[in-house]
N, C-alpha and C positions, 0 to 999 in steps of 0.2 A: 525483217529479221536483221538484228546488227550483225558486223563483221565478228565480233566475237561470239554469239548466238551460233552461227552457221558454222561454226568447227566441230559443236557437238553433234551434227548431223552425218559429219565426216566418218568421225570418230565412231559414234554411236553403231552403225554398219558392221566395221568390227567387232562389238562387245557382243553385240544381238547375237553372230554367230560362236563367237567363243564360250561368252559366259552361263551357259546352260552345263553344258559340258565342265565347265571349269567351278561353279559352285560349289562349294562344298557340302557334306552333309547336313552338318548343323544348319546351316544355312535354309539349304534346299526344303529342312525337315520345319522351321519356323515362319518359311515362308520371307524371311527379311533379307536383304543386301545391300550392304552399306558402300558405298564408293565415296573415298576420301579423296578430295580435291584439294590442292594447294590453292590459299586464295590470295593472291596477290596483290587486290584492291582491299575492300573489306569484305568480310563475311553475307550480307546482304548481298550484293552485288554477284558473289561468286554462287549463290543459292539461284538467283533469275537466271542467273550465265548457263548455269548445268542443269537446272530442270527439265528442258524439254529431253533431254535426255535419258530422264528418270523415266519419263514420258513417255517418250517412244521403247524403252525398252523391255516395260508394264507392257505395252501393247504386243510387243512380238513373245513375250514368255510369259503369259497369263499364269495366275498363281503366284507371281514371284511382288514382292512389293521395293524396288530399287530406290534407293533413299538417299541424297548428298548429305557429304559431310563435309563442308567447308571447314579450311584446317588452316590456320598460321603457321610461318614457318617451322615456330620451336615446339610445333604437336604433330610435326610430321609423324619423328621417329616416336613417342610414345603410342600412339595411334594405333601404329605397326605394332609395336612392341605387347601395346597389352590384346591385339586381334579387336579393334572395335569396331575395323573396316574386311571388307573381303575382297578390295580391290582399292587401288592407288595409285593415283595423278600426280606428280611432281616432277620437278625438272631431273635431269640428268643428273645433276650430281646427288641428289637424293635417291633415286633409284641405284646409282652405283654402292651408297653406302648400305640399304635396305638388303639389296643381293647379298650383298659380303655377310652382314648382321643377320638380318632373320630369312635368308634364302628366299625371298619374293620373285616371281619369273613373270619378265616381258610378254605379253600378246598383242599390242596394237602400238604403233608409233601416233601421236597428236600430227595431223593435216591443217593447219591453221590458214582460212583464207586471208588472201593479199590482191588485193587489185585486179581482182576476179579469177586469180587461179585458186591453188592450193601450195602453202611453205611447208615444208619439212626443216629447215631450218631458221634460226634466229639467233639476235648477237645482244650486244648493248648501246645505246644511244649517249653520247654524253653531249648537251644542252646549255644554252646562256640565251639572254634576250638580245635581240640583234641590235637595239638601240644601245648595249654597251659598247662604249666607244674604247674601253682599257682591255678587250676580251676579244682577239682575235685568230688567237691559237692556242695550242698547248702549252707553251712558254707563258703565256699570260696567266694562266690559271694557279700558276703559282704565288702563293700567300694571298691565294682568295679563300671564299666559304663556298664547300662541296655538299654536299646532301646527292646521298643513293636511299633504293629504296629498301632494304634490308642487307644484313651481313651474309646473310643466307642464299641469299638470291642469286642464280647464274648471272641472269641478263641483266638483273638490277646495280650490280656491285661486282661480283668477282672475276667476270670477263673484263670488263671495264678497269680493275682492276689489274689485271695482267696488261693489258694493253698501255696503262700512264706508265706504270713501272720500266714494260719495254721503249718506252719513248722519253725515259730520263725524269719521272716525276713522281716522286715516293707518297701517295696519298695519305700517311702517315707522317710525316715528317714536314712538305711541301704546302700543305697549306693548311690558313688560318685554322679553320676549323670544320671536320668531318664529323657529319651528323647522317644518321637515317632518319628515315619520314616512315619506316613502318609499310609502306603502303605506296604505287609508283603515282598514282596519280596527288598524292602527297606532295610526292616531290615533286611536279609540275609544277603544284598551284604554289609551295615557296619559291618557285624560279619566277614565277609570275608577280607574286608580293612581295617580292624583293629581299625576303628572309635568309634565302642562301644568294651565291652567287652562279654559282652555276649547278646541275643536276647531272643525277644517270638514270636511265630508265632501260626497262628490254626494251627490242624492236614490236612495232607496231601498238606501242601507247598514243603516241604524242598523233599519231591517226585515227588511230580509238579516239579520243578525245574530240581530236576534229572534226569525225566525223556525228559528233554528239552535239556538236555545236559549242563544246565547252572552252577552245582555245583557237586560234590561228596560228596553220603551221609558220606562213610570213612575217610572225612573230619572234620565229628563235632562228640563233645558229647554229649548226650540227657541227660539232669536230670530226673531220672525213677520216674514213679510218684509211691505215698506214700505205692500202695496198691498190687504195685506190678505184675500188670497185665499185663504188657509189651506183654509177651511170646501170649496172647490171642488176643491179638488187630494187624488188618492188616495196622496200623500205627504208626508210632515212636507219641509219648502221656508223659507226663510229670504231666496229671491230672486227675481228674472228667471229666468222657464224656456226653455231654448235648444230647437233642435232633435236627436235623437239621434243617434248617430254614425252617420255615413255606409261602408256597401263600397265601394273602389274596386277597380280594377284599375288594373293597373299597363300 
């Protein structure tokens, strides 16, 4: 089971016991339950990631048939909006605007495994290939080419985000050119092809990856965040660590 497979086990624990109780009529009445997942790779990807989940929770509430909806960032909120899910995955600041907007409520916080415990917390990464010799800090990143992996995204861009701005570096102004890749492991493989210069990803890609065989972490260098915590965190972090994404139901 990958590291990211085994958080829907986590997870899943929780829903088993809430979501029976929490279904709504329609729902309960058709038999269907839709749980909309934010996908942060592509769509394929976040469907393998969250199935056993469907999986296991077919098996604890027989009768019910639990379905992924892998969701890009800009079909969060329609999603919600038109009821096409009865239950939703996304990071933290999309659950704060979904509560405000269409009254969604919390029941599970995401447990995501790291180096054989469980995080409740994650930040953002920001990444260059360690054979650049002009790219040794934050001062250097200056009138290079950035690529995150959406506008949308906590750990891909708006932590990250907060954190150049408070260390003197207008990511809008500052350098050459900022792009998204849509997708984080995007933004790896142009840190790798040399298409950007440097990257942001959340915590625990650039290990995802590694552990897939698809990169060497020996390969990059992490810009340390401010405060120094590195040595305490069971993930390479470049920031402020948030809290994980929250379940709602709708």
């Amino acid at each position: 089971m990958t590291q990211q497979s085994v958080k829907t086990w986590i997870i899943a624990a929780f829903i088993a016991i809430l979501a029976f109780a929490g279904i709504s009529a329609g729902a309960e009445e058709s038999g269907h339950v839709a749980i909309g997942v934010l996908a942060t790779m592509d769509r394929e990807q976040c469907l393998e990631e969250w199935s056993e989940t469907a999986a296991f929770l077919h098996q604890k509430i027989p009768g019910i048939n639990f379905r992924i909806l892998p969701l890009v960032y800009d079909e969060i909120q329609t999603a919600v909006r038109d009821e096409k899910v009865d239950f939703i995955l996304a990071n933290p600041l999309f659950y704060v605007e979904l509560e405000s907007r269409y009254g969604v409520n919390r029941i599970a916080t995401l447990k995501n495994r790291c180096l054989g415990g469980a995080c409740k917390t994650y930040g953002g990464v920001v990444f260059w290939l360690k054979k650049r010799k002009d790219i040794s800090g934050i001062a250097d990143l200056k009138g290079k080419r950035f690529m995150a992996a959406n506008e949308h995204s906590l750990g891909g861009w708006l932590i990250i985000w907060r954190e150049l701005k408070e260390q003197g570096l207008d990511p809008y102004r500052d350098f050459t050119s900022l792009t998204f890749g849509r997708a984080h492991d995007n933004v790896v493989q142009a840190v790798l092809e040399g298409r950007t210069d440097a990257g942001g990803v959340r915590t625990d890609i650039l290990e995802y990856m590694a552990a897939e065989g698809k990169i060497r972490l020996e390969d990059f260098r992490i810009l340390p965040d401010p405060a120094g915590n590195q040595k305490t965190r069971p993930y390479l972090c470049s920031t402020r660590e948030y809290p994980e994404w929250p379940m709602a139901k709708l």
